[in-house]
Backbone as a printed PyTorch tensor [residue, N CA C, xyz], in Angstrom:
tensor([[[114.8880,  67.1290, -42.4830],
         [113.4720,  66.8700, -42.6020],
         [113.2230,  65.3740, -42.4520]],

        [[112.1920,  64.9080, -41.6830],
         [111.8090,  63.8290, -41.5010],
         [111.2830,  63.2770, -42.6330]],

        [[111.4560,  61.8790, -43.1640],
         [111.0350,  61.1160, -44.5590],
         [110.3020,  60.0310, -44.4650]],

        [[109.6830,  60.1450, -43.0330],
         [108.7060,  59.2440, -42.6770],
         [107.0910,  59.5930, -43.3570]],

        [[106.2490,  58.9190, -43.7840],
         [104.9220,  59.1390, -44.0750],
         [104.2720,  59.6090, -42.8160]],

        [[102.9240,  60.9800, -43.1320],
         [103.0770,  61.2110, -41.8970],
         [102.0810,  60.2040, -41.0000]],

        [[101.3860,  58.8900, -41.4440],
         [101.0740,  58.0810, -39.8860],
         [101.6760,  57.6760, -39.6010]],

        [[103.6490,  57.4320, -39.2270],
         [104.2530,  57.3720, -39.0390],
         [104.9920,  57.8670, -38.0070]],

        [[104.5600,  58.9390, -37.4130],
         [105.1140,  59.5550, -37.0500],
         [104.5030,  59.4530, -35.8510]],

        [[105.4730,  60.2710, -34.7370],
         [105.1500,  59.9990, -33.2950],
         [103.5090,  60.5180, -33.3020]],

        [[103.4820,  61.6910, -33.7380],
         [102.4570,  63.0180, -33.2880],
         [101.1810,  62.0450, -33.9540]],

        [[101.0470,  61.4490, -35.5000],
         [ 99.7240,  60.8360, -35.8360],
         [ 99.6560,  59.5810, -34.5950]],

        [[100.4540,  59.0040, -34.3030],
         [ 99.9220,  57.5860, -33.0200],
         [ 99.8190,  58.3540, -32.3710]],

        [[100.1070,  59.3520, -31.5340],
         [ 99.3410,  60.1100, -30.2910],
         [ 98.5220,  60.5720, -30.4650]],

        [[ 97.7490,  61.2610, -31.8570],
         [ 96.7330,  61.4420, -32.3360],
         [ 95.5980,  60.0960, -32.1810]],

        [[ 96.1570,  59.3010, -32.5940],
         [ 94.9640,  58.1770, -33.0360],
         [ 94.8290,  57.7710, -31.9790]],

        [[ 95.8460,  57.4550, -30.6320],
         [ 95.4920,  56.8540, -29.8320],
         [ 94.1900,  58.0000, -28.5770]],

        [[ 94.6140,  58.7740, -28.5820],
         [ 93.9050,  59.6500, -28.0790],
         [ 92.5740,  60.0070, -28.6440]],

        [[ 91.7970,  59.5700, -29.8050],
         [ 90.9580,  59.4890, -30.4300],
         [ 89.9430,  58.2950, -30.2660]],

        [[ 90.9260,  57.2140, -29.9400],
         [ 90.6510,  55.5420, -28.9960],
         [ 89.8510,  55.8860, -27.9200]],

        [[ 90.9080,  56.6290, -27.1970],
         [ 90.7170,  56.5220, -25.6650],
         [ 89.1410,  57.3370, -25.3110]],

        [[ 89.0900,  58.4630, -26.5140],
         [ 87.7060,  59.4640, -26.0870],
         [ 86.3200,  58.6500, -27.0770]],

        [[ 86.8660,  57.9550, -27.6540],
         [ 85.4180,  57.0340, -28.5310],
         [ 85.3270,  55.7810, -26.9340]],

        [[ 86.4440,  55.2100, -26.5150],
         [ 85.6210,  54.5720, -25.7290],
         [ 85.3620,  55.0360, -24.3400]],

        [[ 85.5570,  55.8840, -23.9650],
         [ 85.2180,  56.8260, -22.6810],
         [ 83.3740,  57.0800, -23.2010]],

        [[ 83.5010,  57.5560, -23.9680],
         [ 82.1370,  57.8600, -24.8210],
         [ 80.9820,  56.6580, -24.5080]],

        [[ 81.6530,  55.5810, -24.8070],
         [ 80.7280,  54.6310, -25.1120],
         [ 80.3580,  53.8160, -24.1230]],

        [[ 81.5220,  54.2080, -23.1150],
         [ 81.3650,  53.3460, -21.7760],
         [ 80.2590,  54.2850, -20.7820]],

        [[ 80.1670,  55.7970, -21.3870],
         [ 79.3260,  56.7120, -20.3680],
         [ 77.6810,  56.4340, -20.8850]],

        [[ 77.9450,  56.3350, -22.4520],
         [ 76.6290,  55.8920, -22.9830],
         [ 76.0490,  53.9430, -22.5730]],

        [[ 76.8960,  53.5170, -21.7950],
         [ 76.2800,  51.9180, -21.4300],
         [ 75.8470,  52.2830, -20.1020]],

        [[ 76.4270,  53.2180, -19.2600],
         [ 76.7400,  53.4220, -17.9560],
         [ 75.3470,  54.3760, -17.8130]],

        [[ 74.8480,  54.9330, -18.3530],
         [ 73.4360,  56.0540, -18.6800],
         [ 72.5920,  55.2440, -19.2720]],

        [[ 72.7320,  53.9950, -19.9620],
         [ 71.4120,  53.2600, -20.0110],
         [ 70.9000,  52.6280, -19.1690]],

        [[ 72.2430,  51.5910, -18.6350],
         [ 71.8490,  51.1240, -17.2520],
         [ 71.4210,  51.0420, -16.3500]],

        [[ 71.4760,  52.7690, -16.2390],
         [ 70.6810,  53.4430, -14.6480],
         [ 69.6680,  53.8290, -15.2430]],

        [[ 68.4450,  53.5960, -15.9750],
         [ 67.8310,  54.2150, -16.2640],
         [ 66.8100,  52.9310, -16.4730]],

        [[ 65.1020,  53.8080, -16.2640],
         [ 64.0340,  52.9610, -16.8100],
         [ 63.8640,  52.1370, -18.2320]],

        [[ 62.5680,  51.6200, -18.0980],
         [ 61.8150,  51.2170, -19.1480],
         [ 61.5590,  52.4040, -20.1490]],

        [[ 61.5330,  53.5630, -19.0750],
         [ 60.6740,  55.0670, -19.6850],
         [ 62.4390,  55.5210, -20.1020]],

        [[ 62.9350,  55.7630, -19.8800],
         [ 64.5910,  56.6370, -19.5690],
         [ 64.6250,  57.4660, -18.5100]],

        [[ 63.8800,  57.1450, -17.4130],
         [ 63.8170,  58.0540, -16.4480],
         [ 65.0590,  57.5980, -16.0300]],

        [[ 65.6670,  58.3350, -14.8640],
         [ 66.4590,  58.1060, -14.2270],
         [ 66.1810,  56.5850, -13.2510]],

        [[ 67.1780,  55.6600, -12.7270],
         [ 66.0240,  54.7170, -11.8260],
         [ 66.3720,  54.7010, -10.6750]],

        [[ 66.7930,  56.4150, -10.0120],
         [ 66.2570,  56.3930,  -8.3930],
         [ 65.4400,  57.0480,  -8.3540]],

        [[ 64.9080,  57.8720,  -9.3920],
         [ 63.8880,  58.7660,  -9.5700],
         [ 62.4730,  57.9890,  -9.9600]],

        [[ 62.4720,  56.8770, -10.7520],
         [ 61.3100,  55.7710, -11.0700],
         [ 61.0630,  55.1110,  -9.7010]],

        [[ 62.4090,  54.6730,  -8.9930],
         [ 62.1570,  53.7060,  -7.8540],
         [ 61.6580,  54.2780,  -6.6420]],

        [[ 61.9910,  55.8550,  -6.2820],
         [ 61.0630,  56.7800,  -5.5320],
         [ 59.3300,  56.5440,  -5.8580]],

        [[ 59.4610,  57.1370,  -7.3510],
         [ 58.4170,  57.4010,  -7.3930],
         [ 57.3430,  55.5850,  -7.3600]],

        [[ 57.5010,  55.2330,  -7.5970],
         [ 57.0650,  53.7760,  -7.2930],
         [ 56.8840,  53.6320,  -6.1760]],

        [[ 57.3460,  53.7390,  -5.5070],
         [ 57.0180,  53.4190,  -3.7610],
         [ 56.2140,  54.5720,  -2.6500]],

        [[ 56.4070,  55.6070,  -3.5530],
         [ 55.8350,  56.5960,  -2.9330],
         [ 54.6790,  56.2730,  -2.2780]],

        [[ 53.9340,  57.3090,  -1.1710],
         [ 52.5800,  56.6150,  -1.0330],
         [ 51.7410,  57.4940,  -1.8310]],

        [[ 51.7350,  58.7150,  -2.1450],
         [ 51.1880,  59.6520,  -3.0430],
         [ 51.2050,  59.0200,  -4.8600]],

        [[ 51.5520,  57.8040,  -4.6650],
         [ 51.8570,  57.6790,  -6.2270],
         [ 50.9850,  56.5880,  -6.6500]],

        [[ 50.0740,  56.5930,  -7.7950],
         [ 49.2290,  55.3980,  -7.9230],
         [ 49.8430,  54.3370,  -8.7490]],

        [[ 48.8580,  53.4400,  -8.3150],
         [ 49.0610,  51.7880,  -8.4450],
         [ 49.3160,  51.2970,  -9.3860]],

        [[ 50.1660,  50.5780,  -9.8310],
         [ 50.4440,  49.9060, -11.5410],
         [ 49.4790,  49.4760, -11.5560]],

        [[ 48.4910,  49.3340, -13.1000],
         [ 47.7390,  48.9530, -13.3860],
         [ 47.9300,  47.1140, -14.1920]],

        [[ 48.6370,  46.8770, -14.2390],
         [ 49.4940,  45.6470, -14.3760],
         [ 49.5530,  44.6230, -12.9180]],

        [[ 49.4220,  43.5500, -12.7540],
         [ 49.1840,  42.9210, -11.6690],
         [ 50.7380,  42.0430, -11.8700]],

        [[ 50.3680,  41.3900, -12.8710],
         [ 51.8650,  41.0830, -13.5510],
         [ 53.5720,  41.2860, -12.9070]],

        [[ 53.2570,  43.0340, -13.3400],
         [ 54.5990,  43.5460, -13.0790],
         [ 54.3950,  43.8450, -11.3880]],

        [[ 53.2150,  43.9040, -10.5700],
         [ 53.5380,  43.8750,  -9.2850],
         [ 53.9260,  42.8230,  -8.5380]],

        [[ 53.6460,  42.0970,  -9.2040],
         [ 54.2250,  40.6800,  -8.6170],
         [ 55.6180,  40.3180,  -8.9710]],

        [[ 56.1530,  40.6380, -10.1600],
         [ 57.6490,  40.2490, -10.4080],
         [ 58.2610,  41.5150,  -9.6030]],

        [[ 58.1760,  42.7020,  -9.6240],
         [ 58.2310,  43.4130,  -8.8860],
         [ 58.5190,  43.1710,  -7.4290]],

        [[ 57.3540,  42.5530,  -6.4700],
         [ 57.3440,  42.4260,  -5.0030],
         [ 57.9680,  40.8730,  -4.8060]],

        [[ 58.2610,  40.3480,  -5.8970],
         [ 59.3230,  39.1240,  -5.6620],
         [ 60.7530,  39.5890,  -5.9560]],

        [[ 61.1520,  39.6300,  -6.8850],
         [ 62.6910,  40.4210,  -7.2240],
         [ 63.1650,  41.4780,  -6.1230]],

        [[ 62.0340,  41.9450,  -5.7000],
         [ 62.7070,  43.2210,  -4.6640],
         [ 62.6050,  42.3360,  -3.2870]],

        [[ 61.9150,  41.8540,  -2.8180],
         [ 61.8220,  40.5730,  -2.1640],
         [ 63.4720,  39.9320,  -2.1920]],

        [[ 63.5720,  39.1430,  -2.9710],
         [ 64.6710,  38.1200,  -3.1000],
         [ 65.8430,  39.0400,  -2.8580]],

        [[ 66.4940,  40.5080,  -3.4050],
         [ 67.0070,  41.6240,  -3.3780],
         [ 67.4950,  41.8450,  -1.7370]],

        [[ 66.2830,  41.8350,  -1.2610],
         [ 66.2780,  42.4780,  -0.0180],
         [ 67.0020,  41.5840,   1.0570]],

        [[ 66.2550,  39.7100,   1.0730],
         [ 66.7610,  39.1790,   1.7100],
         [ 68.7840,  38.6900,   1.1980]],

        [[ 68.9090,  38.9530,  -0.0180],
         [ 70.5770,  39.3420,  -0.1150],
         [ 71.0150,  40.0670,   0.5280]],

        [[ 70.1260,  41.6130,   0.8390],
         [ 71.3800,  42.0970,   1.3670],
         [ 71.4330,  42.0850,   2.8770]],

        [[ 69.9250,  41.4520,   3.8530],
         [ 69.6280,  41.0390,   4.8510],
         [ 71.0130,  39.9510,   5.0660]],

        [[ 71.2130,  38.9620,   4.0600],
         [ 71.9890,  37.6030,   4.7810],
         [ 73.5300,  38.0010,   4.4690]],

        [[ 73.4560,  39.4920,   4.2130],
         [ 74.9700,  39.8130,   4.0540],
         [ 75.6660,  40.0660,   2.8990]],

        [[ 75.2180,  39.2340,   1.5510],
         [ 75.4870,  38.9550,   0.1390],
         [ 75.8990,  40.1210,  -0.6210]],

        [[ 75.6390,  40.5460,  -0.8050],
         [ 75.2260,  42.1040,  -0.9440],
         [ 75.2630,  43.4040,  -0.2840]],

        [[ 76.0030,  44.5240,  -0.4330],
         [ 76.4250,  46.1450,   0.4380],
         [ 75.4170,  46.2190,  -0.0390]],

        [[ 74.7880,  47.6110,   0.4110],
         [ 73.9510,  48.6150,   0.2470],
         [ 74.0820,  49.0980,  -1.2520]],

        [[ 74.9720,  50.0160,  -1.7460],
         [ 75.4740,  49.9460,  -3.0340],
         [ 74.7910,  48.9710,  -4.3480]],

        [[ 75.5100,  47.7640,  -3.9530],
         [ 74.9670,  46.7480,  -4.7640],
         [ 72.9700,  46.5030,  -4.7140]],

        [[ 72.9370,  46.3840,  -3.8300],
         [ 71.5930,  46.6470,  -3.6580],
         [ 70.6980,  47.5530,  -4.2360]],

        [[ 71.3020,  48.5530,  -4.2880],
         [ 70.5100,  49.7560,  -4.8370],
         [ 70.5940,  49.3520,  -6.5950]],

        [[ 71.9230,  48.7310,  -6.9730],
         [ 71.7820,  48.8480,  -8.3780],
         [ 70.9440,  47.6830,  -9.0240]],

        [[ 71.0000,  46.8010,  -7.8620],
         [ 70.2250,  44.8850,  -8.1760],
         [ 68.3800,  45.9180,  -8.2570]],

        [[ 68.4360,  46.3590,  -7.6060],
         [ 66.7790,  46.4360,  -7.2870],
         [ 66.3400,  47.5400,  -8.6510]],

        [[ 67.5800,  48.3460,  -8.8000],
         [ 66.9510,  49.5550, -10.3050],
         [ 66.7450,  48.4890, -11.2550]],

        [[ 68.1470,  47.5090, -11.4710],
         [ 67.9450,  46.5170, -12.6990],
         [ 66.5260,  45.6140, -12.6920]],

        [[ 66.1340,  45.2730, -11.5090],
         [ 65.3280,  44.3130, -11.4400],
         [ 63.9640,  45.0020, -11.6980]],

        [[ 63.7510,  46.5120, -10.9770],
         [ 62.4140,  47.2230, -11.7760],
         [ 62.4370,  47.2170, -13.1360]],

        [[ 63.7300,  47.4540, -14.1190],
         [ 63.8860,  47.7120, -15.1420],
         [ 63.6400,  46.2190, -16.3370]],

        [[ 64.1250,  45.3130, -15.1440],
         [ 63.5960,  43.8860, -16.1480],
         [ 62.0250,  43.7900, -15.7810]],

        [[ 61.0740,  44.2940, -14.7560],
         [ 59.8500,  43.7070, -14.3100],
         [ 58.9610,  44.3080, -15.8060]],

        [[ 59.5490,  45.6930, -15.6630],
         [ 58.9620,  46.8150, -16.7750],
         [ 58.8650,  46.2500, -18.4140]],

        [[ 60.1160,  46.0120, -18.6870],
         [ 60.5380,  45.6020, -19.7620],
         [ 59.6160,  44.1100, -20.2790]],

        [[ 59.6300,  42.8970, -18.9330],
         [ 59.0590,  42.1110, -19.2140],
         [ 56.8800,  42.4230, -19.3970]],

        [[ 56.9390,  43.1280, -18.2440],
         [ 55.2580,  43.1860, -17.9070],
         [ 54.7930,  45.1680, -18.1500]],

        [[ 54.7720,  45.7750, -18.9070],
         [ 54.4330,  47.0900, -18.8170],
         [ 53.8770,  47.4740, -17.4370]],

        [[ 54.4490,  48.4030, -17.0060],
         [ 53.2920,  48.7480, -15.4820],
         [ 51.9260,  49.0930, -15.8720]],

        [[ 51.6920,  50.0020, -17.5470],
         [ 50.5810,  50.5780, -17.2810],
         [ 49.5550,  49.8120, -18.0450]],

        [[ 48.5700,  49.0710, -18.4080],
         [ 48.1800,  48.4480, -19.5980],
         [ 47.9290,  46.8730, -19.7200]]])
């Protein structure tokens, strides 16, 4: 019989470590799901559609259209001069609706 205490033992460190590994898997999916997401928690290819749509009305905020049509602006000519894939682009321009929002409400 083994006379080790049992966190001692092989089976509790493969326990604990495996308990590590799924708390931060967890926490990295919960940073990774805020990120992509609005002011609202919408999703933000689903906000950034609907924003541009032509069926979709006008922020009532002048504010946030302007940080808005500059940030996506500045965005754009990055990935125009090369700076920037497509990819990256897509995630610069969700973040940058998501700071316009945060800073200037669209609606109000």
């Amino acid at each position: 019989m083994d006379s080790r205490h049992f966190l001692d033992r092989n089976g509790a460190r493969f326990l604990a470590g495996l308990i590590c590994v799924l708390a931060l898997s967890g926490l990295a999916l919960t940073w990774h799901k805020q990120a992509n997401t609005d002011a609202a928690g919408r999703p933000a290819a689903v906000s950034g559609a609907q924003g541009s749509g032509a069926g979709s009305a006008p922020a009532t905020n002048p504010e946030y259209e302007e940080c808005r049509t500059k940030r996506g602006g500045d965005i754009a000519d990055m990935l125009k001069d090369g700076v920037i894939d497509q990819a990256k682009h897509d995630d610069f321009l969700a973040n940058a609706l998501q700071t316009c929002a945060g800073m200037f409400p669209p609606e109000g």
